[in-house]
N, C-alpha and C positions, 0 to 999 in steps of 0.2 A: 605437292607435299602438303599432307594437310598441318593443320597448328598440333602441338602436344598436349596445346591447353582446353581445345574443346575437345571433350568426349565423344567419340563416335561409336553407337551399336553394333551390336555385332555383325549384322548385315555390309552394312558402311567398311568394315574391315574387311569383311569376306570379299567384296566387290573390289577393295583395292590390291588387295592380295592378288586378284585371278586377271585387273589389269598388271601390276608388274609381272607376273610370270610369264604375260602374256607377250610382253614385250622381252621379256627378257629369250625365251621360244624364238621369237621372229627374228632377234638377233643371231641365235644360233644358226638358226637357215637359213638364214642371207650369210652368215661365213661358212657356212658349207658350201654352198653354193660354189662361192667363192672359192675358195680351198679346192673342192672336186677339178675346176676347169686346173689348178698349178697341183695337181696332185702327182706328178711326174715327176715337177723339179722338189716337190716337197717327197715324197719317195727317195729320189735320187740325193738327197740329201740327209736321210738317216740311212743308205745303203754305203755313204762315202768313207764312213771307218773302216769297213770290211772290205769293200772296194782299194782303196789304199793298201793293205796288207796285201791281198789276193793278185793284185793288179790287173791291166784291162784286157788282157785275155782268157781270164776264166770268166761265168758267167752264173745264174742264180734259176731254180725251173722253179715249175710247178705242175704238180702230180692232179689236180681236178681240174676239170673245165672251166669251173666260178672260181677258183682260187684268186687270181687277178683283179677278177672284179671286185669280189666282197673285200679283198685288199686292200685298195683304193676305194672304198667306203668305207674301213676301220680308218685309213689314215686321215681321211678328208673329217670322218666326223671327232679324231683326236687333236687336229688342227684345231678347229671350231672353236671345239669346245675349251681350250689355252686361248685363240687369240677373242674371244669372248667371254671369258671368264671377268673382263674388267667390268663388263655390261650387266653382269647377272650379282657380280656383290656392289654394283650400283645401285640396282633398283632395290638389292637388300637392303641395301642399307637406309637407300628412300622411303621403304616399308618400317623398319623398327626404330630407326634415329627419333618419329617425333614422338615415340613412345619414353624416350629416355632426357637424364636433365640434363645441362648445357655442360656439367662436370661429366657425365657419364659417355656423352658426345666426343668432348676431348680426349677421353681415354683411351675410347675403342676405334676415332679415327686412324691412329697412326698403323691398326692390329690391319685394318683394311687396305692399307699398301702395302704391306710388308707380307701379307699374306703370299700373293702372285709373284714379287720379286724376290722371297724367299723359295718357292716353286722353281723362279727359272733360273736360279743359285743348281740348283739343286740338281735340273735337268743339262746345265750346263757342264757340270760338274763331270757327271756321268758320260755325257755326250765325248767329251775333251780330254776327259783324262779316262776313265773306268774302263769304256768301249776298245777304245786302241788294246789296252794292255791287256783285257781279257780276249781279245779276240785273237793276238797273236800269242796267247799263250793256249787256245785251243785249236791254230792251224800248227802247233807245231806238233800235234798228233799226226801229219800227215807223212806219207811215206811212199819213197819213190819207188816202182816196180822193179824186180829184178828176178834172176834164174830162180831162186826157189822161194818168191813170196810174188802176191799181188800186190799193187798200187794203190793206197790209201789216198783217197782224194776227194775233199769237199764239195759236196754239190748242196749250196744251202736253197730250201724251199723259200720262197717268198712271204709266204703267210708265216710259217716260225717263226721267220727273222723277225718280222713284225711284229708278232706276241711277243718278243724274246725282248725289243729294244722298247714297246713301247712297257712292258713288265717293270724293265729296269729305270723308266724315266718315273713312273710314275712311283715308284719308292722310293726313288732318292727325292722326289721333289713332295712325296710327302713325310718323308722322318725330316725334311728340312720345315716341316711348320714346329716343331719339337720347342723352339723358344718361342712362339706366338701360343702354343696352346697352354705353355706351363707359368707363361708370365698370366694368364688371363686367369689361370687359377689360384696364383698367388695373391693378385689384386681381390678378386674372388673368397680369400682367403681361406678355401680347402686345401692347398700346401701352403708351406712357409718352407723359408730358402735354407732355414739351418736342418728342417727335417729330410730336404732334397739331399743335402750335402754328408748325411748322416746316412742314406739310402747308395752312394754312390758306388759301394762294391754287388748291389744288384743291380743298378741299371747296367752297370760295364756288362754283366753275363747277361743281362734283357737286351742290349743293343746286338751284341753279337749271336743272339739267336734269332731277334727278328731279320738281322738282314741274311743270316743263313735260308729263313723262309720266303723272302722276297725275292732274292739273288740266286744265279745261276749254283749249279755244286763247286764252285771253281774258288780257292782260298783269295785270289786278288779280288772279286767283286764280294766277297763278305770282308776284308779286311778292310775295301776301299768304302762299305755303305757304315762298315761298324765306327771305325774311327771318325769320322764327321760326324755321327749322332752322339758318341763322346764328346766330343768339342760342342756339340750343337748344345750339351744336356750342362756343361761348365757355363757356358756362356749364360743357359737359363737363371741358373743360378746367381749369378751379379746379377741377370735384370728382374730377377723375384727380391733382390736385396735394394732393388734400386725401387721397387714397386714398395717396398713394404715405408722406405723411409719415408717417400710421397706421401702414401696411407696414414701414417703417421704423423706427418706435418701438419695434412690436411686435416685430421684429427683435432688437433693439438690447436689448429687456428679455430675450427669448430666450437670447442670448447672456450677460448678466448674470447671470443666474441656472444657466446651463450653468457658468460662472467659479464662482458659488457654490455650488455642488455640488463641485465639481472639487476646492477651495479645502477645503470641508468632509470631502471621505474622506481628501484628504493627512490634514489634521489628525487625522482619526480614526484611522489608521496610524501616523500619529508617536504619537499619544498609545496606544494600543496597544505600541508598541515600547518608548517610554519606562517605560512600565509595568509589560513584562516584564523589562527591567534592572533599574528600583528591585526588582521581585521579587526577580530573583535576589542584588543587595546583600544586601538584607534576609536571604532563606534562605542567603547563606554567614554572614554576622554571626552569624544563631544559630546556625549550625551553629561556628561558633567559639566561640560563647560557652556552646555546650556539651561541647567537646574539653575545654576551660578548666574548665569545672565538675566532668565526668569526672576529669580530670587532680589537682585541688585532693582530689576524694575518696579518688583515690588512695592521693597523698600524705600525706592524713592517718591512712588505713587503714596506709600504712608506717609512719608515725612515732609511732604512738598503737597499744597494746595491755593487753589488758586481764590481770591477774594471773589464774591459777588459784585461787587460796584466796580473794582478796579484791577490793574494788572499784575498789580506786583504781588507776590507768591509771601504767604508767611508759612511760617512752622504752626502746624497743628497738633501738635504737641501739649505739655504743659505750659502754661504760660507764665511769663516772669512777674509772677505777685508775688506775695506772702506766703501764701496757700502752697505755691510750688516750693518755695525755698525749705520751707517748716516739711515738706514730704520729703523733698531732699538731703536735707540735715536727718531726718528718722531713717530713710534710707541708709545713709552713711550709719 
């Protein structure tokens, strides 16, 4: 993974782009691979709801020569591509993480698990509850032969069933990413949670026509995909009200600490300022209190001198005659 902090060219990006895909490809075909050789019991395992109802004396055709075959390469490469799916928003994520900052990292980690376990929510869903109920509410079309009708009786194709189940997996496991896509838009801030919650008499008619076009004609699997994307689209909404208070905290601390910074270089300028005034106090005080010391030496250099012949110091001053006293008296 490269750093987020050195810039890399556009080249550099393209190269690392076309090793994750690369890797992320060669993990797909290593579980195909894989997948293909248990592609029986994985078969035999989305044929088990229908199986169940029908019981083990009826049995499933198919009407073309390849049918079987490309069957068991739709299932082996829808295998794959679920138990692979952790592999390929790995390397995504190895790809755009160092492009983003360490707050942006933590937001969009948890969207990257909840992504796949929201999926198999979803596929489970359908699998365990949806499939049963729909599929015995369409053998009970069937109808036993007698004197004046034929015998209604299911002969399901191999390849339908298999568009039929893997149709329905894939819609319930994708209107279950519904709180991962609108919580990212809330964060995002293109919705906000009270405008979701002000919208909620069109999404109720938007759920129940998309799972109308996803879902069989049959009222249990549009009631069973609408109602969850109900609940999926409530639930968005607290975690759009829980994104927005984050947002807003995290705001709020933003700006607190912009105030504290702000708050700290005044400070730092006053105390700089102040600083250079006591200087300059300080350097005129000594520079007085050294005119004053200058001055005192002077002074004593005038009033103090030392005799020619001897050591003792007189005053150079006026001297105590007459002459002085007579100047001093005029003075006064």
């Amino acid at each position: 993974m490269q750093s987020h902090d050195r810039p890399m060219p556009i080249m550099e990006h393209l190269i690392e782009l076309r090793n994750r895909l690369t890797w992320a490809v060669l993990a797909l075909f290593i579980t195909f691979g894989v997948c293909y050789y248990f592609v029986e019991d994985i078969y035999g395992f989305l044929v088990r709801p229908l199986a169940d109802i029908m019981g083990p004396d009826r049995r499933m055709i198919y009407t073309a020569l390849t049918e079987v075959f490309f069957t068991y390469v739709k299932v082996s490469f829808f295998a794959a591509c679920f138990v692979s799916a952790p592999v390929f928003l790995g390397q995504l994520w190895a790809f755009v993480a160092p492009g983003l900052y360490k707050n942006e990292r933590s937001a969009f980690m948890p969207f990257l698990f909840a992504t796949p376990i929201l999926f198999l929510m979803g596929g489970a869903l359908v699998y365990y509850l949806i499939m049963p109920l729909a599929w015995k509410f369409f053998l009970s079309f069937e109808q036993a032969g007698g004197a004046a009708n034929l015998a209604i009786q299911l002969e399901a194709k191999v390849g339908e069933y298999l568009s039929l189940v893997m149709k329905l997996i894939f819609a319930f496991g994708l209107c279950f990413q519904l709180p991962v896509l609108l919580t990212l838009m809330a964060r995002a801030g293109i919705v906000t949670a009270d405008g979701l919650a002000r919208r909620r008499k069109y999404a109720i008619v938007i759920a129940f026509g998309f799972a109308a076009v996803l879902t069989p004609p049959d009222l249990i699997s549009q009631i069973g995909l609408g109602i969850p994307i109900i609940i999926l689209y409530e639930i968005s909404i607290l975690m759009a009200r829980v994104s927005e208070r984050k947002r807003a905290k995290a705001n709020a601390e933003d700006e607190e600490d912009e105030d504290d910074e702000a708050e700290s270089d005044d400070d730092a300028e006053a105390q700089a300022a102040t600083g250079t005034t006591v200087a300059t106090g300080e350097d005129s005080v000594d520079a007085q209190g050294e005119a004053a010391a200058s001055y005192d030496d002077g002074q004593s250099s005038l009033t103090r001198s030392s005799d020619d012949d001897g050591d003792a110091p007189k005053l150079s001053g006026p001297s105590n005659n007459d002459d002085g006293e007579d100047d001093f008296n005029n003075a006064r």
